[in-house]
C-alpha positions as CSV (number, residue, x, y, z in Angstrom):
1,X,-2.9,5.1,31.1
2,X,-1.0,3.9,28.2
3,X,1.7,1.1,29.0
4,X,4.6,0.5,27.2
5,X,4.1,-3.3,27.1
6,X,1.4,-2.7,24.8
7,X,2.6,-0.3,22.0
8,X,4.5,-3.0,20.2
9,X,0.6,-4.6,19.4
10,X,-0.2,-1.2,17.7
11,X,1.9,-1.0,15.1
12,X,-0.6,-1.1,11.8
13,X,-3.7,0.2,13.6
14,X,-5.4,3.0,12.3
15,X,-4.7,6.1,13.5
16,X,-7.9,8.3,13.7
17,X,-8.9,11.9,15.5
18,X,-11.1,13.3,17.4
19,X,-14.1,13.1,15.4
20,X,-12.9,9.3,14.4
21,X,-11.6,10.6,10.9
22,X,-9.1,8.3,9.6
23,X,-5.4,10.2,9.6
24,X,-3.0,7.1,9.0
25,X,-1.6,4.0,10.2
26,X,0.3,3.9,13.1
27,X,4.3,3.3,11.9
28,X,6.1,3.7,15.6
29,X,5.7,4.6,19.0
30,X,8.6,6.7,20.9
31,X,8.6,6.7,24.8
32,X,9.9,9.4,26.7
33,X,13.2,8.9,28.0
34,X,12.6,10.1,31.3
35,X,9.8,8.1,32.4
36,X,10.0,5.2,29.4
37,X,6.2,5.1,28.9
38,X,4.9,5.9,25.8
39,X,4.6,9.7,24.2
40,X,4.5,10.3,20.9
41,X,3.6,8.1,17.5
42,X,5.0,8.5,14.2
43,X,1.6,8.0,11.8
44,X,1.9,6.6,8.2
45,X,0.3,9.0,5.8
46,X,0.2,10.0,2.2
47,X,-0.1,8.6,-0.9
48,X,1.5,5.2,-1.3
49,X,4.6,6.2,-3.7
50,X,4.6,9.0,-1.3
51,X,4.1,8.3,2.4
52,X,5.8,10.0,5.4
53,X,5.4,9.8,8.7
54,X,3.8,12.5,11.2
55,X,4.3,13.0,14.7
56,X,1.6,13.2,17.1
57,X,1.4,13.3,21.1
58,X,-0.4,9.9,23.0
59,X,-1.0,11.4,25.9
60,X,-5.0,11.6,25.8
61,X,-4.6,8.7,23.0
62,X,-7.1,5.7,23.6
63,X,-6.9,2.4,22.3
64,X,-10.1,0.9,20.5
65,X,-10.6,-2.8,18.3
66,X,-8.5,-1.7,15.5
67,X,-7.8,1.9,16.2
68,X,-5.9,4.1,18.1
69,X,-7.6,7.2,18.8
70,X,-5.8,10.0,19.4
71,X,-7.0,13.7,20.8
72,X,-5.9,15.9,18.0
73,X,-7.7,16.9,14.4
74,X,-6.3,15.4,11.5
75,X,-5.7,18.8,9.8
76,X,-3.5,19.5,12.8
77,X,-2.2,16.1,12.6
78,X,-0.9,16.3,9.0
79,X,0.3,19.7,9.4
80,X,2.4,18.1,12.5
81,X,6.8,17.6,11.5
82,X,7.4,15.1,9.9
83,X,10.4,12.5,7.9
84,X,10.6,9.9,5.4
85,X,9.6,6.5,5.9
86,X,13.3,5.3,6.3
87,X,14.6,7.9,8.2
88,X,15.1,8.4,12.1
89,X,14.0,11.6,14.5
90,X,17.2,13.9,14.8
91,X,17.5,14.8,18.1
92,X,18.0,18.7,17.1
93,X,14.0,18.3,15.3
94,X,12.3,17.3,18.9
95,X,11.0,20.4,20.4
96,X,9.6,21.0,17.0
97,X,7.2,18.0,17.7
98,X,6.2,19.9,21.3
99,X,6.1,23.0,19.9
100,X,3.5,22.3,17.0
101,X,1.0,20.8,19.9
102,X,1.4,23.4,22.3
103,X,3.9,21.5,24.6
104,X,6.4,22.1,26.9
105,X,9.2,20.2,25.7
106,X,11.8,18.7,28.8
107,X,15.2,17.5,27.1
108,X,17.6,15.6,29.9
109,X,19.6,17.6,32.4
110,X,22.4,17.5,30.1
111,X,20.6,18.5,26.7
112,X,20.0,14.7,26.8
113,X,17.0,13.5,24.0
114,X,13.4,13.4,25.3
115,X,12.3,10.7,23.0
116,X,13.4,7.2,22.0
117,X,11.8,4.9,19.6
118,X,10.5,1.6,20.5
């Protein structure tokens, strides 16, 4: 298991797949608000005038010397929604993050956001 004491030692690890195929370099880690462990990354990718950042699931993620290994393919990966390097998640563009894994997404009781960044 993944604890949330430990994502703020990730940030600027590699992010690589299934197969160990570089993707990115890990930007931000957003816990899930209901349980406040860790959920989903934002990964660094793209050229650098133009980098953006993906989102993928950490759920089956595991943490190696200077990697973060995560349990999708990078075509999937980089396929995955994504924003600008300055900009924030809008809470309306969640469920598109679930959706493109095959997720069931579980906003609050009162429509509340699933995911905070740490």
């Amino acid at each position: 298991m993944i604890h949330a004491a430990d994502v703020r030692e990730w940030r600027g690890l590699d992010v690589v797949d299934t197969q160990s195929h570089k993707i990115g370099v890990l930007e931000a880690v957003y816990v899930d608000t209901t349980t406040d462990e860790p959920a989903v990354a934002t990964v660094r990718i793209g050229l650098p005038t133009r980098h953006r950042l993906v989102f993928v699931p950490l759920h089956d993620a595991i943490v190696g010397p200077g990697h973060l290994k995560v349990g999708y393919v990078k075509t999937l990966v980089k396929q995955a929604p994504s924003i600008g390097t300055d900009d924030v998640l809008p809470a309306d563009q969640e469920e598109a993050i679930f959706k493109h894994y095959g997720l069931p997404y579980k906003p609050g009781a009162a429509g509340e956001r699933q995911l905070a960044r740490r």
